[in-house]
N, C-alpha and C positions, 0 to 999 in steps of 0.2 A: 725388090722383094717386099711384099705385100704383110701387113698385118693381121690378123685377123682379128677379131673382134666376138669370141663365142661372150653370150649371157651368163653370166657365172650363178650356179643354183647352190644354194647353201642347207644343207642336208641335218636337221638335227634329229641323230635318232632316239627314240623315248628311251626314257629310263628304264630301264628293265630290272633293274635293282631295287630300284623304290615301289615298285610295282611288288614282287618278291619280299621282300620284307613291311610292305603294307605301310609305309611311310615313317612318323617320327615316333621313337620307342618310348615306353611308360616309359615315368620316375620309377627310381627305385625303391623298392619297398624297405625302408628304415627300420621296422622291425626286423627281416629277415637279414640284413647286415648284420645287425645285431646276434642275434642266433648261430648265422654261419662265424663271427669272431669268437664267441662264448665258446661255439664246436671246434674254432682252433685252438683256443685257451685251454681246453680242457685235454687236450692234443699236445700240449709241449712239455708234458710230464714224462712224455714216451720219446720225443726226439730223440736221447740221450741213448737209450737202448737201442734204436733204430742205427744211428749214427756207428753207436759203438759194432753194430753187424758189419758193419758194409765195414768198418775200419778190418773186423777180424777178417770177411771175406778178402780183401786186400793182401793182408797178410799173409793168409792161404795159398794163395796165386803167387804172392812173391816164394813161398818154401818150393810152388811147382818150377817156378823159373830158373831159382838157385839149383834143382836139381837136374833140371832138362835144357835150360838154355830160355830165350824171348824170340825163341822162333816159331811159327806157327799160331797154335790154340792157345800156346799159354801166352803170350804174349800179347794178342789180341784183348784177350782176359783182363789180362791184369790193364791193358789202355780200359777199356770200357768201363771198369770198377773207378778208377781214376776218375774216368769223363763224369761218371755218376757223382761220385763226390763231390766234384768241385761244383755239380748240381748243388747238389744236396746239402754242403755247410751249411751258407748262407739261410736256404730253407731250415736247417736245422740250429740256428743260429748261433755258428762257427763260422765265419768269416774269412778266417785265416785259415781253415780248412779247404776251402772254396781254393783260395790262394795259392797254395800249398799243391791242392790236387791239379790244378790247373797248370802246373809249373809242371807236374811229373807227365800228366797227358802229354803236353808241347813236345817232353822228352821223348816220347814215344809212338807219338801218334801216327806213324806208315812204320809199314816192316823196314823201309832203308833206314829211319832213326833208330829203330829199335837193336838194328844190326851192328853199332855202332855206340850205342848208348852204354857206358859205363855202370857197371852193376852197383858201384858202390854208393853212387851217387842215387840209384833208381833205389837203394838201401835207405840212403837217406831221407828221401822224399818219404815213403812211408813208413819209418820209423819216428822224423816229425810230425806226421800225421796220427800218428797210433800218440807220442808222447802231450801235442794238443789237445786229445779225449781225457788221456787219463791225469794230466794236469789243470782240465779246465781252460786251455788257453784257446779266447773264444777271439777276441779281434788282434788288432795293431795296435794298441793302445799297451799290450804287454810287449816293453822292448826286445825280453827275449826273442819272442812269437815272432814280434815285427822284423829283426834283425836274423832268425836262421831262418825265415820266408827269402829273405832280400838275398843272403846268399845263396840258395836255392836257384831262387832265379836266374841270379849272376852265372852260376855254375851254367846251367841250361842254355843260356843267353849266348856262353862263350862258345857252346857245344854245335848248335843249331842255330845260332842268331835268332832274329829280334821279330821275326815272322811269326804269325800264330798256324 
């Protein structure tokens, strides 16, 4: 059996990207940094109310749940107000909200966990969540905060394991 010996052609095709975006991008305009943090400076006076909405909306969704069940629309609900939060602490700079909300999603995140998911506990998630607004408990640096986060998780951990 014989070898062959084809030319081997080496093919580079152009950049079409660099072509598209017109090659290497300006510096950044250092005044407009400046401006756009001023505009979020001026912005974090409102976090607090923001925060405190979605906290009540939460709450809202938990009286439809305790009254109808986490099946369906409410429960869908009340996951996506979660998923938002645990957005949005951090953004709103609540930390441990992040945390907090992040632990109660994991608990709920497909209708099998939610079917499953202990109301007391999905109580507790956001009743710590609603008592971090109205305490001010913004990171882990407060041990309470740090330590009913930690059980939280443990709870949920034991529930659903360790999978996000």
């Amino acid at each position: 059996m014989s070898k062959r010996e084809d030319p081997i052609e080496i093919i580079n095709p152009p950049n079409m990207l660099k072509v598209k975006v017109g090659g290497k991008l300006p510096s950044a305009d250092q005044a407009m940094i400046e401006r756009a943090n001023r505009a979020v400076d001026n912005l974090k006076c409102e976090f607090a109310d923001w925060l405190g909405e979605e906290v009540t909306k939460l709450e809202a969704q938990m009286v439809e749940v305790r009254k109808e069940g986490l099946g369906g629309a409410n429960g869908e609900m009340l996951f996506t107000t979660a998923h938002d939060l645990r957005g949005l602490g951090s953004t709103y700079e609540f930390p441990i909200i992040t945390r907090m909300a992040g632990s109660l999603s994991k608990l709920i995140d497909t209708q099998e966990k939610r079917e499953n998911a202990p109301l007391p506990l999905i109580e507790a998630h956001v009743g710590a969540i609603r008592a971090a607004v109205v305490q001010n408990v913004r990171t882990e640096q407060d041990p309470i905060g740090k330590a009913l986060a930690e059980e939280l998780e443990k709870q949920v951990v034991s529930l659903v394991g360790d999978a996000a």
